[in-house]
Backbone bond lengths (Angstrom), bond angles and torsions (degrees), N, CA, C in turn:
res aa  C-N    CA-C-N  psi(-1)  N-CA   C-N-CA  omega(-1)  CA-C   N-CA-C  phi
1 X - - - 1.446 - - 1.525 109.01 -
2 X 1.281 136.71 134.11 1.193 151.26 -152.16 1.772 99.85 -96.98
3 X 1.148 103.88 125.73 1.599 126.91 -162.00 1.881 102.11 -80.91
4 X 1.487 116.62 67.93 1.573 116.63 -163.49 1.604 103.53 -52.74
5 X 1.429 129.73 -7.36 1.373 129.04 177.53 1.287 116.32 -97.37
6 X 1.093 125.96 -13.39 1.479 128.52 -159.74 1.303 109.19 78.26
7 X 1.974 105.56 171.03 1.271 117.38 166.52 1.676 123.89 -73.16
8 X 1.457 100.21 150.87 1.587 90.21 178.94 1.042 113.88 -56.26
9 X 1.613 127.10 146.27 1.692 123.14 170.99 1.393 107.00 -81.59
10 X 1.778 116.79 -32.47 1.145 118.65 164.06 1.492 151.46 -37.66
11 X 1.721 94.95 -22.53 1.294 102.74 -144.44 1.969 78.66 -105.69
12 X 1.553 115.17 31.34 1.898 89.98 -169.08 1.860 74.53 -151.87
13 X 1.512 102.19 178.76 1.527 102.77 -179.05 1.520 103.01 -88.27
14 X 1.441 125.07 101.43 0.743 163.61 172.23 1.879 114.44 -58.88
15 X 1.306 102.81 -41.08 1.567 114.27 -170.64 1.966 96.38 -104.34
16 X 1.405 113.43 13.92 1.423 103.37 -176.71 1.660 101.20 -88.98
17 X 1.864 93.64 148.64 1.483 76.76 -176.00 2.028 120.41 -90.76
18 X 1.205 113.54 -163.11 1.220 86.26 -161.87 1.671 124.70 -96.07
19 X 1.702 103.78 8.27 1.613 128.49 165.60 2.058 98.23 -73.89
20 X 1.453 99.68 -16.25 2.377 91.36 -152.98 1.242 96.87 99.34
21 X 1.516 93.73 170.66 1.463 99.93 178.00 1.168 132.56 -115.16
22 X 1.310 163.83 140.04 1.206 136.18 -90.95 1.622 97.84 -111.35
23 X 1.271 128.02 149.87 1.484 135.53 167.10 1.520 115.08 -106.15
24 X 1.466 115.83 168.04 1.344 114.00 171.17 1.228 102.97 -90.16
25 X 2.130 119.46 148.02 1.304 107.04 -176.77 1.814 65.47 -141.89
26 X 1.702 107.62 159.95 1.291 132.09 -165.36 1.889 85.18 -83.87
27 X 1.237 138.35 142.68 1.514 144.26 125.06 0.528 114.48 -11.91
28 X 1.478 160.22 53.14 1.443 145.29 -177.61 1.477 106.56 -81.18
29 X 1.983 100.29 126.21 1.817 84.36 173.14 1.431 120.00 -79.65
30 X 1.440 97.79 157.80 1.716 100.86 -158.03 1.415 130.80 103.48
31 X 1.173 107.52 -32.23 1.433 114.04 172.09 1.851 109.83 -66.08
32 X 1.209 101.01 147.80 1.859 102.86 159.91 1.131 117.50 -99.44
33 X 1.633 129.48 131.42 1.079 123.28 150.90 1.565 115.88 -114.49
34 X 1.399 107.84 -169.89 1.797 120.22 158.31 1.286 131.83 -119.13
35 X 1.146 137.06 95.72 1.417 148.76 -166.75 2.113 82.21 -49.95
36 X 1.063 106.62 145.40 2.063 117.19 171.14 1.143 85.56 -68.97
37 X 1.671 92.40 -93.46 1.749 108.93 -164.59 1.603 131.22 -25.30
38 X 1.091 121.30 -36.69 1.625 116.20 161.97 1.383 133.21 -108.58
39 X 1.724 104.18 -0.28 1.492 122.60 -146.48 1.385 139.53 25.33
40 X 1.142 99.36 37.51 1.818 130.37 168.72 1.701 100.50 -61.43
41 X 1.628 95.25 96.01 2.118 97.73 161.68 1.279 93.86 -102.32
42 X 1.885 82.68 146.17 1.545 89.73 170.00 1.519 97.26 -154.68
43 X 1.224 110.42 -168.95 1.743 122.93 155.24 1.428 117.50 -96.14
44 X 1.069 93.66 135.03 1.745 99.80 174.44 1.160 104.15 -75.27
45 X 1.532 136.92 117.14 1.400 163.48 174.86 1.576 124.71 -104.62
46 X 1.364 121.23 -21.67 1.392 139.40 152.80 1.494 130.00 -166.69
47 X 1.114 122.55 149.99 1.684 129.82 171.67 1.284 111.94 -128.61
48 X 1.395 104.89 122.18 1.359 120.71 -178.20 1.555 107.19 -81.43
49 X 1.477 153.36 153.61 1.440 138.00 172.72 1.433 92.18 -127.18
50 X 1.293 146.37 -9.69 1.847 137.23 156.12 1.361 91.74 -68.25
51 X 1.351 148.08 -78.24 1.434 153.01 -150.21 1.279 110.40 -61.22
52 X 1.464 114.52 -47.95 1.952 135.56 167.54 1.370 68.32 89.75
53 X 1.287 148.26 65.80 1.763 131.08 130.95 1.252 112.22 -114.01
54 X 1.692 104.77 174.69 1.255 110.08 -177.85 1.657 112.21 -139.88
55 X 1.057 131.75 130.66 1.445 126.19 -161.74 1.209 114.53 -108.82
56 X 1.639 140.28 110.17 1.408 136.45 148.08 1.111 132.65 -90.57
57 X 1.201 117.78 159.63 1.333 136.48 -157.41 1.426 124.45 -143.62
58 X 1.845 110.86 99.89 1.205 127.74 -142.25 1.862 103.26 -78.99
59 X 1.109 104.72 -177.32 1.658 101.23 173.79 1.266 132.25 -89.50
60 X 1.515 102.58 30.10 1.419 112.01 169.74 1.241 110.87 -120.52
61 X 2.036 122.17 -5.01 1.416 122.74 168.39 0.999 89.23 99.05
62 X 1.659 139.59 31.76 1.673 133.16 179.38 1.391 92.28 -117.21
63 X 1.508 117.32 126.78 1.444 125.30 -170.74 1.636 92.65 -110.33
64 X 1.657 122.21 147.81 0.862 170.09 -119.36 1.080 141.96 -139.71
65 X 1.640 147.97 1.81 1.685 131.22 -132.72 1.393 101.00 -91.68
66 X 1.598 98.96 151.53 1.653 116.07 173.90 1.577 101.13 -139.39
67 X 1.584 100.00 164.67 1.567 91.26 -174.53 1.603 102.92 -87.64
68 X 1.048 109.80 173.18 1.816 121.26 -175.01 1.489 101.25 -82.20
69 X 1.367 102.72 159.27 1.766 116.45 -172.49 1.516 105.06 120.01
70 X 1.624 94.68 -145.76 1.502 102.26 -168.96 1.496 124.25 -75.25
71 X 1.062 151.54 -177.74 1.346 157.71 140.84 1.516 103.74 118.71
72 X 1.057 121.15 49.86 1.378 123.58 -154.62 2.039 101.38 -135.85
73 X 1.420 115.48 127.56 1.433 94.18 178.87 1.991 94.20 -118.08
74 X 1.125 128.48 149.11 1.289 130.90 164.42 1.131 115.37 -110.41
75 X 1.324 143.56 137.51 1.555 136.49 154.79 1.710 87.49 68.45
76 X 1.241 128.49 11.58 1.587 106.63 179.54 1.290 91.54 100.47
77 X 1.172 174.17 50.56 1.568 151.69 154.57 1.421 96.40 -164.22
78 X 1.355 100.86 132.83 1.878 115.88 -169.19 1.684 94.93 -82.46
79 X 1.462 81.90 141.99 1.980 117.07 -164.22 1.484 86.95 -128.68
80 X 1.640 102.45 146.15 1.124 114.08 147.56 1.619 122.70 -117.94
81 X 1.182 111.49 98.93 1.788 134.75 -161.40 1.624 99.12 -45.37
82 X 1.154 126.04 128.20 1.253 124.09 172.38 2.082 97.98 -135.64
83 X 1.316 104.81 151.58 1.036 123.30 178.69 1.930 122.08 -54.95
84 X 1.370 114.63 115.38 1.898 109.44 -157.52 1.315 93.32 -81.27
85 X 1.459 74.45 150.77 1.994 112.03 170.13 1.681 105.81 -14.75
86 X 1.222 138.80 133.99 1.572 124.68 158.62 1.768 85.49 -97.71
87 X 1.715 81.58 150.16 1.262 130.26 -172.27 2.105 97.83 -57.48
88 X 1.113 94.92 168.98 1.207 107.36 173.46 1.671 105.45 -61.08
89 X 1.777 115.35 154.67 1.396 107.55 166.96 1.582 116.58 -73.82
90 X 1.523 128.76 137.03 1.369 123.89 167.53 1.409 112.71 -60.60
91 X 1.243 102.91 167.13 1.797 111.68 -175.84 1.603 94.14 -74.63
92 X 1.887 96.37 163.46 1.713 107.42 -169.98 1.354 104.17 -74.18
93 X 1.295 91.61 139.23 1.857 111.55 163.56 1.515 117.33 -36.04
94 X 1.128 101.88 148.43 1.703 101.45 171.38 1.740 101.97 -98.33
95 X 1.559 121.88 -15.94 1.140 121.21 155.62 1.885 143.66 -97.67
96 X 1.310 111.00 172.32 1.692 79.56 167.11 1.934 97.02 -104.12
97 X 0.971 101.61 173.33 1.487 125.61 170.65 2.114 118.36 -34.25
98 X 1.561 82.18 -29.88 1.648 99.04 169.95 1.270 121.03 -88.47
99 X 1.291 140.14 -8.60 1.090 139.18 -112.05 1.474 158.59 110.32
100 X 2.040 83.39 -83.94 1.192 113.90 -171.85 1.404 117.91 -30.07
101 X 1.607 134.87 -164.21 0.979 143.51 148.05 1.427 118.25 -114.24
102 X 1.834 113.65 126.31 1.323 147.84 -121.19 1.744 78.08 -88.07
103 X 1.644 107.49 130.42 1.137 90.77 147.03 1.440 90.70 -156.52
104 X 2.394 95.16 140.64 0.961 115.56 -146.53 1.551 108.97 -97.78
105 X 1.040 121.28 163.76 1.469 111.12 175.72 1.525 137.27 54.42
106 X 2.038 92.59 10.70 1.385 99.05 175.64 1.786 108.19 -89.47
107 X 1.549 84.62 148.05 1.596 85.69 167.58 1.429 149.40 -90.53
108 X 1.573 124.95 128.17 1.692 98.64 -165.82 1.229 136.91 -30.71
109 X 1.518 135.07 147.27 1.107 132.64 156.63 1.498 115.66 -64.66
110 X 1.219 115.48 133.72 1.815 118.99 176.15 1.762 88.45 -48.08
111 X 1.217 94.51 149.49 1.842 102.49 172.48 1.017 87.49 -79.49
112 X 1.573 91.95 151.48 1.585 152.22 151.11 1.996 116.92 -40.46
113 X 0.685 126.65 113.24 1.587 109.85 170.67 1.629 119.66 -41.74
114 X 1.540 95.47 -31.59 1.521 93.82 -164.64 1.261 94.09 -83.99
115 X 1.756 103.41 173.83 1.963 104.46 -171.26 1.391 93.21 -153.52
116 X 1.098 123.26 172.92 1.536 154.28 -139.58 1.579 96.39 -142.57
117 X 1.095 129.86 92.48 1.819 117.52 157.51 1.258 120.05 -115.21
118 X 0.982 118.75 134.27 1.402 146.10 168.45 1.643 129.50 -108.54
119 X 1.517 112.56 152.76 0.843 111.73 -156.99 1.672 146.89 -51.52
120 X 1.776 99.94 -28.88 1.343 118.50 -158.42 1.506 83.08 -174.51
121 X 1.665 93.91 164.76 1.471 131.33 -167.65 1.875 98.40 -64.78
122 X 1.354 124.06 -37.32 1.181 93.88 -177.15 1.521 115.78 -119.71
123 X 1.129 112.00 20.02 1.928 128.38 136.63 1.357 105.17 -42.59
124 X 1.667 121.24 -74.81 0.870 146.25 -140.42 2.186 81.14 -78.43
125 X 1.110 104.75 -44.72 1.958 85.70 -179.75 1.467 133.95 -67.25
126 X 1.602 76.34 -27.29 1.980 104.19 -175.43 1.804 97.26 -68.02
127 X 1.405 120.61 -47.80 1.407 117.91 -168.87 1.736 91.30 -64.77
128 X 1.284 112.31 -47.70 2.051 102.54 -148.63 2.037 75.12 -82.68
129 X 1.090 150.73 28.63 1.401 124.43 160.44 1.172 66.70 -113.55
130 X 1.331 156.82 -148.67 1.430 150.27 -78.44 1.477 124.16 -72.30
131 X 1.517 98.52 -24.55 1.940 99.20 -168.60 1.343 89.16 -129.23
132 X 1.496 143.62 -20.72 1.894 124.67 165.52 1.353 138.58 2.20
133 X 2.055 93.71 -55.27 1.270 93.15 179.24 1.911 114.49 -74.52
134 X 1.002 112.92 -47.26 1.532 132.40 166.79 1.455 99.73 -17.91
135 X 1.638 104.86 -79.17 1.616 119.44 -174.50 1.706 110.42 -60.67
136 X 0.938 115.82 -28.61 1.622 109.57 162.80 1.263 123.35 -66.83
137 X 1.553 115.63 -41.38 1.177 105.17 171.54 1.949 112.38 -92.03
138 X 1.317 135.34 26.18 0.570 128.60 170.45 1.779 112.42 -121.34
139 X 1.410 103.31 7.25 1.544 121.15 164.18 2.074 90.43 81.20
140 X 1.247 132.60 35.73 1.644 111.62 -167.68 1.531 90.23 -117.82
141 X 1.550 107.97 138.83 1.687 113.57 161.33 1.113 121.07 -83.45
142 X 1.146 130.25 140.15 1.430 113.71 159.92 1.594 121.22 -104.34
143 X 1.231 134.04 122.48 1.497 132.42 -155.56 1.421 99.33 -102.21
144 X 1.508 133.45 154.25 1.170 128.21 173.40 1.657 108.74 -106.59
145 X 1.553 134.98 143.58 1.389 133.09 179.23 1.485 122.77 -97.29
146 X 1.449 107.69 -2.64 1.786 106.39 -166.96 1.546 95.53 51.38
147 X 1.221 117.67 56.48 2.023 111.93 171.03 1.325 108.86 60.51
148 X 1.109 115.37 151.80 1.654 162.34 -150.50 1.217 119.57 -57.61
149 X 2.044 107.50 -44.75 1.300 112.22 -148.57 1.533 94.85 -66.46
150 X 1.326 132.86 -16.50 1.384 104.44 -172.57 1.719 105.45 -126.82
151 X 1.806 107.33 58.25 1.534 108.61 176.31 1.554 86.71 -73.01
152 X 1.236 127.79 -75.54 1.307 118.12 -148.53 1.899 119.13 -27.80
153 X 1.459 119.95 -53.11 1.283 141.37 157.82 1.604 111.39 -33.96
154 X 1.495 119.84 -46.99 1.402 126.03 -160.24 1.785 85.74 -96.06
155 X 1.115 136.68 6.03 1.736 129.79 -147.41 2.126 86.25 -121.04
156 X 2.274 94.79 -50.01 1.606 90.61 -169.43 1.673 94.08 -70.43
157 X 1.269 118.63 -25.61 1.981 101.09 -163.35 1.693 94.06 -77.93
158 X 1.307 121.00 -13.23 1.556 91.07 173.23 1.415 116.71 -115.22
159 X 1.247 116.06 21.84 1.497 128.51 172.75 1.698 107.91 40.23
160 X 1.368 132.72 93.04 1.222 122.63 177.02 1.932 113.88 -81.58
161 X 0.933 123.33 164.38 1.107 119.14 -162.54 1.822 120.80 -160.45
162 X 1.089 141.68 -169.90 1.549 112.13 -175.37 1.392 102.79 -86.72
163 X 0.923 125.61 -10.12 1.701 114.39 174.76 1.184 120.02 -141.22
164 X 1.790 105.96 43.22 1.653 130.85 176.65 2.088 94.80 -147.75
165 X 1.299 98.97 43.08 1.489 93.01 -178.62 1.538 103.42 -61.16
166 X 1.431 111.12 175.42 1.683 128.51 179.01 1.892 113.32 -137.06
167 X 0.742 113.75 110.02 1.338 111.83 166.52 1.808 131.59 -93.51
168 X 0.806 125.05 135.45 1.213 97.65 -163.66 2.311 98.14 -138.90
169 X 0.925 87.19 144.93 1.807 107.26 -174.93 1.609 108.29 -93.42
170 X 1.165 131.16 118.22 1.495 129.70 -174.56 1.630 101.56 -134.40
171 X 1.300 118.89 125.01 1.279 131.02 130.39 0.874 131.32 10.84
172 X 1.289 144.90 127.40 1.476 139.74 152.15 2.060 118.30 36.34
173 X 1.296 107.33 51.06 1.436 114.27 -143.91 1.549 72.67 -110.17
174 X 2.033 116.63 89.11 1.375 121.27 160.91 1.689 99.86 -131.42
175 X 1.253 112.69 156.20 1.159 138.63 -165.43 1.989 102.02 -43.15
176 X 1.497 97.59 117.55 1.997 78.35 170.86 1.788 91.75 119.45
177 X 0.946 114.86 -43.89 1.606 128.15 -145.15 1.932 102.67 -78.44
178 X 1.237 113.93 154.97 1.444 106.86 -177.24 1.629 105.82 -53.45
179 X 1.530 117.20 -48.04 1.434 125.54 -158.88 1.629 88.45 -71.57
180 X 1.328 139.40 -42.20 1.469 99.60 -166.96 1.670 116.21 -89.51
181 X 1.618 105.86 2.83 1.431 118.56 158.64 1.729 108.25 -56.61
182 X 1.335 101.87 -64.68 2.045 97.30 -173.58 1.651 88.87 -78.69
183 X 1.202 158.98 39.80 1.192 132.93 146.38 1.651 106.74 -117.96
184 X 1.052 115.44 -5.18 1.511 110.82 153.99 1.853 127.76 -98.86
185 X 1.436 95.90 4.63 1.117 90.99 168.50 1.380 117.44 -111.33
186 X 1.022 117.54 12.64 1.882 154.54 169.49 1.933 84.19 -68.57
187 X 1.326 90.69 -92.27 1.408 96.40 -143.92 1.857 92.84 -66.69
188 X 1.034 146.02 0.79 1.391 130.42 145.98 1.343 120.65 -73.89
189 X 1.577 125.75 -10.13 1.078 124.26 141.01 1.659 161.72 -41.72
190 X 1.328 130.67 134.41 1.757 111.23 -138.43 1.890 93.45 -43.80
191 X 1.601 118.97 -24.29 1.259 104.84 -135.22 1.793 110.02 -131.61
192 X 1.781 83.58 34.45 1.465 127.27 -164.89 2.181 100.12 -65.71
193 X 1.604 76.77 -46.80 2.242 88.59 -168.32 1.642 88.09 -47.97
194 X 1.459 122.17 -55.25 1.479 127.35 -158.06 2.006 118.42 -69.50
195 X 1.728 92.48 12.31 1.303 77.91 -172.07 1.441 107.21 -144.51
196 X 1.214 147.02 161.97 1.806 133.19 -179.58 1.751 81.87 -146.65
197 X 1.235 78.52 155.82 1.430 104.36 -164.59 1.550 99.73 -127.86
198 X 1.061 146.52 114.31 1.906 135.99 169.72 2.023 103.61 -126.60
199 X 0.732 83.18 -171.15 1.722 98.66 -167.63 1.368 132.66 -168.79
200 X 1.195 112.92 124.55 1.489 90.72 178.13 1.975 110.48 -97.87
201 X 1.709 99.82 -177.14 1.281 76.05 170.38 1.708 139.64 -130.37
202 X 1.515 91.85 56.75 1.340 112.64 175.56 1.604 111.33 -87.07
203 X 1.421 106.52 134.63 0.984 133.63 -159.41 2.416 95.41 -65.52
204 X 1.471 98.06 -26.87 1.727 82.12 -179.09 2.225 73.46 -149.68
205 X 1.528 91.46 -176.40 1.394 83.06 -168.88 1.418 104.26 -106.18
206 X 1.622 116.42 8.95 1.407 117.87 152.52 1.572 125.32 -46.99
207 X 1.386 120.57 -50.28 1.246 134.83 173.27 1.683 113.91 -43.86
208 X 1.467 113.66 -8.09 1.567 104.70 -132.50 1.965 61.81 -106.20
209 X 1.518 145.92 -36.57 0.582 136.06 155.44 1.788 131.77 -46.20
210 X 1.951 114.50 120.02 1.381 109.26 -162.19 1.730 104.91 -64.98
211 X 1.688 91.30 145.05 1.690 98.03 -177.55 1.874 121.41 -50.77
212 X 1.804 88.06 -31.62 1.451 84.27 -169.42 1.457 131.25 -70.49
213 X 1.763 104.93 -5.90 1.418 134.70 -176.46 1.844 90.59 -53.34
214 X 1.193 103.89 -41.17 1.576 104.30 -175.12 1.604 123.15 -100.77
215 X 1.117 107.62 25.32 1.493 117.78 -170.10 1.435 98.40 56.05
216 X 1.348 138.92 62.20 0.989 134.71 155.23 1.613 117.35 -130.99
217 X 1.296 106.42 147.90 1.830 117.12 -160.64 2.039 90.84 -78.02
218 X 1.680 127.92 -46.08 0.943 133.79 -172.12 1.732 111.01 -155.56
219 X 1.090 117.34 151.79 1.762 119.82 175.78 1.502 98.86 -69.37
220 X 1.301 102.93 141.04 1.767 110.62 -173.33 1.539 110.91 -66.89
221 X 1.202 129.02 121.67 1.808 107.71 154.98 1.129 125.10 -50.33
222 X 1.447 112.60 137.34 1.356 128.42 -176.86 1.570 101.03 -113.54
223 X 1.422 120.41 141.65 1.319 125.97 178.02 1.486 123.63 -77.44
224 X 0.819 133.41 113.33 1.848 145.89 -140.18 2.046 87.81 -56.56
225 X 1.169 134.93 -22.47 1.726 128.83 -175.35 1.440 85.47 -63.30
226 X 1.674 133.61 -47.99 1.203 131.71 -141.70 1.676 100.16 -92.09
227 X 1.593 100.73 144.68 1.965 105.28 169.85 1.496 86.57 -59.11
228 X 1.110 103.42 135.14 2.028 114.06 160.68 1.629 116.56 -56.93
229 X 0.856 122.09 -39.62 2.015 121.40 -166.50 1.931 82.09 -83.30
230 X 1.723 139.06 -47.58 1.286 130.93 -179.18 1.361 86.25 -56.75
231 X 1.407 125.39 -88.04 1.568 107.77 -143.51 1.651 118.09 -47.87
232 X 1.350 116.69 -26.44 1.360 112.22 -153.95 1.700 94.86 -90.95
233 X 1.512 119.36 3.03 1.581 125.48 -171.06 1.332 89.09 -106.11
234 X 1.370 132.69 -39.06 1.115 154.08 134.94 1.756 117.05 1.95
235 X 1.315 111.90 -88.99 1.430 144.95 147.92 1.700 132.56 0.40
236 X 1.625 62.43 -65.03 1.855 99.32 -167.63 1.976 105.80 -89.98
237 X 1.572 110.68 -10.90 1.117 126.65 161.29 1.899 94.54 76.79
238 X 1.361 111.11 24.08 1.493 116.55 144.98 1.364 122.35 -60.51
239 X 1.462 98.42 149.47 1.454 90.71 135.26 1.357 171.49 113.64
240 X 1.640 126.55 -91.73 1.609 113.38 -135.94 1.022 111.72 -124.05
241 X 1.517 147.77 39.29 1.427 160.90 -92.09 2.149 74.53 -138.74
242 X 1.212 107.17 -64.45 1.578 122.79 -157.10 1.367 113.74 -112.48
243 X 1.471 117.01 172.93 1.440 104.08 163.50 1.507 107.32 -86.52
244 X 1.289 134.25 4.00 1.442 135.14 173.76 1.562 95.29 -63.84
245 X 1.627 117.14 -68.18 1.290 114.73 171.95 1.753 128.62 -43.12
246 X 1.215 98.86 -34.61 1.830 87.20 176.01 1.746 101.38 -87.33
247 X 1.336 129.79 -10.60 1.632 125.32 176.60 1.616 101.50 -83.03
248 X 1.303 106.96 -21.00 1.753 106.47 -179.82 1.848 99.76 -85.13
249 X 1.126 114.52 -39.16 1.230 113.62 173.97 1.346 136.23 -49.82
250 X 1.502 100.60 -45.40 1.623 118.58 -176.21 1.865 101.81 -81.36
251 X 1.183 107.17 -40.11 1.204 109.72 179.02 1.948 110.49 -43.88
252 X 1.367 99.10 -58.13 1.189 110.52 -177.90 2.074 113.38 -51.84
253 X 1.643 97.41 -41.15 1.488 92.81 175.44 1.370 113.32 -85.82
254 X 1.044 120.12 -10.79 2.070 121.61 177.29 1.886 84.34 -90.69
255 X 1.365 129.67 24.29 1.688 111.71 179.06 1.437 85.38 -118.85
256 X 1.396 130.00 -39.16 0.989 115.62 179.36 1.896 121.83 -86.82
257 X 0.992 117.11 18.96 1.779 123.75 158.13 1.704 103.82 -101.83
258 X 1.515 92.11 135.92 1.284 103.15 -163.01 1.732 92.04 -136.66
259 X 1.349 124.28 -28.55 1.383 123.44 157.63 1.436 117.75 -175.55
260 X 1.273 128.49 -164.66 1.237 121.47 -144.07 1.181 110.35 -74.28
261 X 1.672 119.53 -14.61 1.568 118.32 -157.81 2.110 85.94 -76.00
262 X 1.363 128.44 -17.95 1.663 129.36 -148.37 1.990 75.39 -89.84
263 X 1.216 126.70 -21.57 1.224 126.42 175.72 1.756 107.84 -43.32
264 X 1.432 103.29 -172.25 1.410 133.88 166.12 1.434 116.82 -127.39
265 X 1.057 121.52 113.72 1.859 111.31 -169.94 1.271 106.64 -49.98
266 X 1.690 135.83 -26.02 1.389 121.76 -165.55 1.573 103.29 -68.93
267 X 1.445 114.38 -14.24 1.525 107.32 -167.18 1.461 90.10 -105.51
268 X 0.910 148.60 -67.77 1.798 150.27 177.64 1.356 92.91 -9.02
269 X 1.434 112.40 -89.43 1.354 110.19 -176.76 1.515 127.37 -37.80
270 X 1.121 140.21 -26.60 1.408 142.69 -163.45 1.346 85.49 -89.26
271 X 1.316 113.66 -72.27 1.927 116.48 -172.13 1.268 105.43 -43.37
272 X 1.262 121.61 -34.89 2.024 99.53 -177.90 1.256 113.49 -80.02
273 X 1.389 117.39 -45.57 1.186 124.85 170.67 1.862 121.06 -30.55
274 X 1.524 99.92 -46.29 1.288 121.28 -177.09 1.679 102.65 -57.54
275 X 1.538 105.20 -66.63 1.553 113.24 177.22 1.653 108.93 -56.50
276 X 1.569 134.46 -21.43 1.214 101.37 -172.35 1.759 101.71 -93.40
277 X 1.684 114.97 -10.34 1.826 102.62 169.96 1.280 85.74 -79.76
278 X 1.061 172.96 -99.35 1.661 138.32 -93.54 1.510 108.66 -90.52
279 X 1.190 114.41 -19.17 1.068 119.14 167.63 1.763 143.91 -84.06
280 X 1.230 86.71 -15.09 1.831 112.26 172.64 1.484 110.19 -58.38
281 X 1.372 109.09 136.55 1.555 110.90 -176.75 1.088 118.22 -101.24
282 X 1.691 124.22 135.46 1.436 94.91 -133.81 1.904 73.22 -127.15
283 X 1.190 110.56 142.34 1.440 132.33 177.41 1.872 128.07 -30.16
């Protein structure tokens, strides 16, 4: 019998729109999509997963980035782009990240009395991604200071001594500068023999990472009013609203060091140097 009212509109998804509603589909590079909001098609050409973007690249060779998620149509039907599967892990290195030679399945040495400090939280990540394994098997901590101004204070509460040496990693440590003011008054200190102080001389220890790691020719100048890691997130058209944004940032440049060669020799050298006083056996 023929329904003289029609079907309920109620009774079906009613509020769907008229593409469906959107699913998650993996980034795949190579695929095309269409950003909504500007209607920018392109090819997907890279995905960053520290940044959460995804970059296309239209048919005139004009590249693109947007962040990952929704607003995305594929084949015609809205996607929300999420970052693809990583690949299986490759087999272990025959090296470590420093260099060294890899050895697997050994177990830490109990630490050392003596310690390694450095300046800030991501000093302190940059050293344990390249030299970790090294310092594990060589029993050394590395402690982080939130900056300098109060080594002397952090130097008397841990009393260094001949076989409690301290090494310590500084910042932008060039002639003139506050840090090589308190690091010479360190080592004229009673407890100066027990401690070395080196530096490189990048202004933050982002720099100490090479520019080209990031497709970049050089790190941008930042104008001395501005925090350096804001302007250069800034710059680089990251970004830098929060410190969430500069921890998403750095993340992304500690993703691209993979070992010492992604270094800068001014910092290589200081860090070994560092590991071979705390580590010296001392008579």
């Amino acid at each position: 019998m023929t329904d003289r009212y029609g079907s309920d509109v109620l009774s079906t998804d009613w509020r769907a729109p008229k593409r469906g509603r959107a699913v998650e589909a993996p980034a795949e590079l190579g695929a095309v999509v269409e950003e909504v909001t500007t209607d920018w098609v392109g090819e997907i050409v890279a995905v960053d997963r520290d940044l959460h973007t995804v970059t296309l690249e239209d048919r005139r060779d004009r590249r693109r980035t947007f962040p990952l998620g929704a607003g995305f149509l594929l084949e015609g039907k809205p996607v929300i782009l999420t970052a693809p599967v990583r690949q299986t892990a490759p087999a272990k290195p025959t090296r470590t990240a420093s260099g060294s030679v890899a050895v697997h399945d050994a177990k830490a040495r109990v630490a050392r009395a003596s310690r390694i400090f450095v300046e800030g939280r991501h000093d302190a990540e940059l050293v344990e991604k390249v030299w970790g394994d090294d310092l594990r098997i060589e029993g050394v901590v590395v402690e982080y200071l939130d900056g300098i101004d109060d080594l002397s204070e952090h130097l008397r509460d841990f009393r260094p001594g001949p076989n409690r040496r301290v090494g310590v990693l500084v910042d932008h440590l060039v002639r003139g500068s506050k840090e090589s003011r308190i690091a010479d008054a360190v080592r004229r200190s009673p407890v100066g023999q027990h401690v070395l102080i080196v530096g490189h001389p990048f202004i933050d220890v982002w720099a100490a990472v090479k520019p080209a790691r990031l497709g970049l020719q050089r790190w941008p100048d930042v104008p001395r009013h501005l925090e350096w890691k804001k302007g250069v997130c800034q710059q680089l058209g990251w970004p830098h609203r929060d410190q969430a944004d500069i921890a998403r940032a750095w993340k992304h440049i500690l993703g691209k060091v993979q070992s010492f060669g992604d270094l800068e020799p001014a910092l290589l050298g200081r860090v070994e140097e560092l590991i071979d006083f705390v580590t010296e056996e001392q008579p």
